[in-house]
C-alpha positions as CSV (number, residue, x, y, z in Angstrom):
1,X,-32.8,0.2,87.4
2,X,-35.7,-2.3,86.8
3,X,-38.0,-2.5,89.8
4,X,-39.7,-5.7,88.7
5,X,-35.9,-7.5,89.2
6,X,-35.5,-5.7,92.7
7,X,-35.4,-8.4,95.6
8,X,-34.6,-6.2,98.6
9,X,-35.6,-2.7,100.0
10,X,-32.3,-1.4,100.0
11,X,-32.6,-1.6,95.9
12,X,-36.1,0.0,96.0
13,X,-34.9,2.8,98.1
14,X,-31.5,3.0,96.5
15,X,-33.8,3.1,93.3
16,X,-36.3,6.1,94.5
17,X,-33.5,8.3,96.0
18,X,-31.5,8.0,92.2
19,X,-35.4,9.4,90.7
20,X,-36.1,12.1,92.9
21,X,-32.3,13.4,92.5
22,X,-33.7,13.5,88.6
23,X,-37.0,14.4,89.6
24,X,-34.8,17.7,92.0
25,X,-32.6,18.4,88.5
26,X,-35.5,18.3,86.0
27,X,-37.4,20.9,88.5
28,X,-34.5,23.0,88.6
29,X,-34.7,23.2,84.9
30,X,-38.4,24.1,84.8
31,X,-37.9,26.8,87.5
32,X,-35.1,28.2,84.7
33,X,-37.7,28.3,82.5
34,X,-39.9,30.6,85.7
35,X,-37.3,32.8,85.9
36,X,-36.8,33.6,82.0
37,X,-40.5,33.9,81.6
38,X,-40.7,36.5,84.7
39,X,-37.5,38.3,82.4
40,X,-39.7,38.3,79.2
41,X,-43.3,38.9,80.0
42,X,-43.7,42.8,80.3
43,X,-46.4,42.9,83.3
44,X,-47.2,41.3,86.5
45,X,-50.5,40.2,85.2
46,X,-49.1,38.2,82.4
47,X,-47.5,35.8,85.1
48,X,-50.6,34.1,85.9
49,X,-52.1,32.5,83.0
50,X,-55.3,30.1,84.0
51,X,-55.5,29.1,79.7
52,X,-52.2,28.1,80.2
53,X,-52.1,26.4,83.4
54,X,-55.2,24.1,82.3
55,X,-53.3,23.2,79.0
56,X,-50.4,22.0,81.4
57,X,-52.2,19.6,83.4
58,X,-54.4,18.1,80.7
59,X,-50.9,17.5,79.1
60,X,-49.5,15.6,81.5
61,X,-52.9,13.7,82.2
62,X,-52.3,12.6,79.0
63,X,-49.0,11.6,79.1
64,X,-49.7,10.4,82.7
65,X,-53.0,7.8,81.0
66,X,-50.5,7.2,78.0
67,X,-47.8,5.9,80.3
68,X,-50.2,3.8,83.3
69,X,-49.8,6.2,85.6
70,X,-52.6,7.4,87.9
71,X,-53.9,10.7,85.7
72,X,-56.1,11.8,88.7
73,X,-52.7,12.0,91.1
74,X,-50.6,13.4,88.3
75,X,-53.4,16.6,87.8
76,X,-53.4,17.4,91.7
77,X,-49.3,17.2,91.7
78,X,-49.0,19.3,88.7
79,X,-51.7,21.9,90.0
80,X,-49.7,22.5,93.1
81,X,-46.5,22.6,91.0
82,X,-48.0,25.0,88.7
83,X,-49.4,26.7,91.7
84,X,-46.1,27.1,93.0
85,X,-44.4,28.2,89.7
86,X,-46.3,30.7,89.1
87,X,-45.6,32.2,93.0
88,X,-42.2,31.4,92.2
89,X,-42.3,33.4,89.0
90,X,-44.3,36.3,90.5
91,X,-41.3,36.8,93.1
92,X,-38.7,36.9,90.3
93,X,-40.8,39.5,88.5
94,X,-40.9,41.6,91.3
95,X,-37.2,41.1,91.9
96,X,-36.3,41.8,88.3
97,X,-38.6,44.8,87.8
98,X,-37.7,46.6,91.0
């Protein structure tokens, strides 16, 4: 998949379906991650983690500038992700510790 030797839609969207099948995968593997930290961390309070979350999106603003890629779009994409992880994780606490 190179974009820049794409002559037709049907490769563009052939070649955005095949990345957000990886993009699905990969954020199956970081909700894993949710559910083992909601296993390990001993309270409720733990789950939300502001430190944390700030080091996470200045991460991949800097990957984001590193690789050309809008930094500005990447931090609000990664706050609602984050966002949503940690709701995610604060569920499977619940449902753990019950």
């Amino acid at each position: 998949m190179n974009p820049e030797n794409y002559t037709s839609m049907a490769q563009v969207r052939a070649g955005v379906d095949t990345i957000d099948r990886q993009i699905v995968a990969l954020l199956g593997q970081r909700f894993a991650h949710m559910r083992a930290a909601a296993r390990i961390k001993p309270d409720r309070a733990d789950v939300r983690d502001e430190a944390r979350k700030a080091q996470v999106i200045a991460n991949v603003c800097v990957e984001a500038e590193r690789l050309g890629v809008p930094a500005d779009i990447v931090a609000d994409l990664w706050d609602r992700l984050v966002e949503a992880s940690i709701a995610y994780e604060m569920n499977e606490f619940d449902r753990l510790k019950a």
